[in-house]
C-alpha positions as CSV (number, residue, x, y, z in Angstrom):
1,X,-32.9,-19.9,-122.4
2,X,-32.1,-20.9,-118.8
3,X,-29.7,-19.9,-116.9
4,X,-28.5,-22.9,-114.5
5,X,-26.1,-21.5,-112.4
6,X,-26.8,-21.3,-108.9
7,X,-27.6,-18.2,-107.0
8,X,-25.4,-16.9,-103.6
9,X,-26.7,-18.0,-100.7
10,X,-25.3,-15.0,-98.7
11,X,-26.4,-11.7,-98.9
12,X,-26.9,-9.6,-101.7
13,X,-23.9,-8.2,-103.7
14,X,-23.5,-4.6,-103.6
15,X,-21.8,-3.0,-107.0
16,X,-20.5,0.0,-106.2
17,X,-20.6,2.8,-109.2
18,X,-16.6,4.2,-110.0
19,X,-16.2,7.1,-108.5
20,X,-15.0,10.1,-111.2
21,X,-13.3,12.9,-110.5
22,X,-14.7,16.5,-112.1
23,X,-12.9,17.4,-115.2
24,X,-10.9,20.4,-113.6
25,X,-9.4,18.1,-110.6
26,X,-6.0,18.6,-110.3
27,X,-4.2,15.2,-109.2
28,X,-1.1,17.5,-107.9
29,X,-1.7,20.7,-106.0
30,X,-0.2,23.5,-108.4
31,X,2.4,24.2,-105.0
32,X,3.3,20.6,-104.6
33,X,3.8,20.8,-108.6
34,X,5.5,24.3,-108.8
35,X,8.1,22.4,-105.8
36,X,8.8,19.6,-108.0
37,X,8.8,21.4,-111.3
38,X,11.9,23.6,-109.7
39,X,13.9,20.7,-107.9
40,X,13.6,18.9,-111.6
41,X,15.0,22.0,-113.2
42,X,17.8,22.2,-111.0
43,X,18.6,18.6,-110.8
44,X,18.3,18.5,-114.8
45,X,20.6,21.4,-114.8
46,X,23.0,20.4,-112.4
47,X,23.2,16.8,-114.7
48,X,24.0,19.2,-117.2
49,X,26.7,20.8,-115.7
50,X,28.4,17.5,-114.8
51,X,27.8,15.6,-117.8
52,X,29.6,18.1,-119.8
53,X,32.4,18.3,-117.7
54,X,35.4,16.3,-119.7
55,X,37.5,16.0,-116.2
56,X,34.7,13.6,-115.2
57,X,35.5,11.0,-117.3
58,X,39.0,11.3,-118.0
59,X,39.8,11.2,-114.7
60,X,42.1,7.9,-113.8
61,X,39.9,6.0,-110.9
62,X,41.3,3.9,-108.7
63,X,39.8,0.3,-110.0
64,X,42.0,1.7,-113.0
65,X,44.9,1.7,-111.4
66,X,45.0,-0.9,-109.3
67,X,44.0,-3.0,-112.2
68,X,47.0,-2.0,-114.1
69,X,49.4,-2.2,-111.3
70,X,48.2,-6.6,-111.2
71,X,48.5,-7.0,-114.9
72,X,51.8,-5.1,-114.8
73,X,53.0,-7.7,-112.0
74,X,51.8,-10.9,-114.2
75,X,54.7,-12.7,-116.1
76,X,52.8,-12.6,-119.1
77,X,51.8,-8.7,-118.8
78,X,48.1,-9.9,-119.9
């Protein structure tokens, strides 16, 4: 068999080997990870504490209201 297809011209290719990192490398530094780990926490906790609040979303907002007040003032009250 033959191959036909024509070699580059310019210089030679290089193939450069993938470079792996040792098994224990840590992508994160175990501060920058302890950091994030306790901002999640308390964001996660403070979600918590919101989301379970009933007030939040029985509150009337003001789209609400101001909805209501132009469908009150149509003649059809639609």
């Amino acid at each position: 068999m033959v191959l036909t297809t024509p070699r580059p011209s310019g210089p030679a290719v290089r193939r450069v080997a993938p470079v792996v990192p040792p098994l224990d490398a840590e992508a994160i530094p175990p501060a920058e990870r302890q950091k994030a780990t306790a901002a999640l926490a308390e964001l996660a906790d403070t979600a918590g504490r919101h989301l379970t609040d009933p007030d939040l979303f029985h509150r009337p907002r003001f789209r609400t209201v101001v909805h209501t007040r132009h469908l009150a003032r149509t003649p059809t009250g639609w």
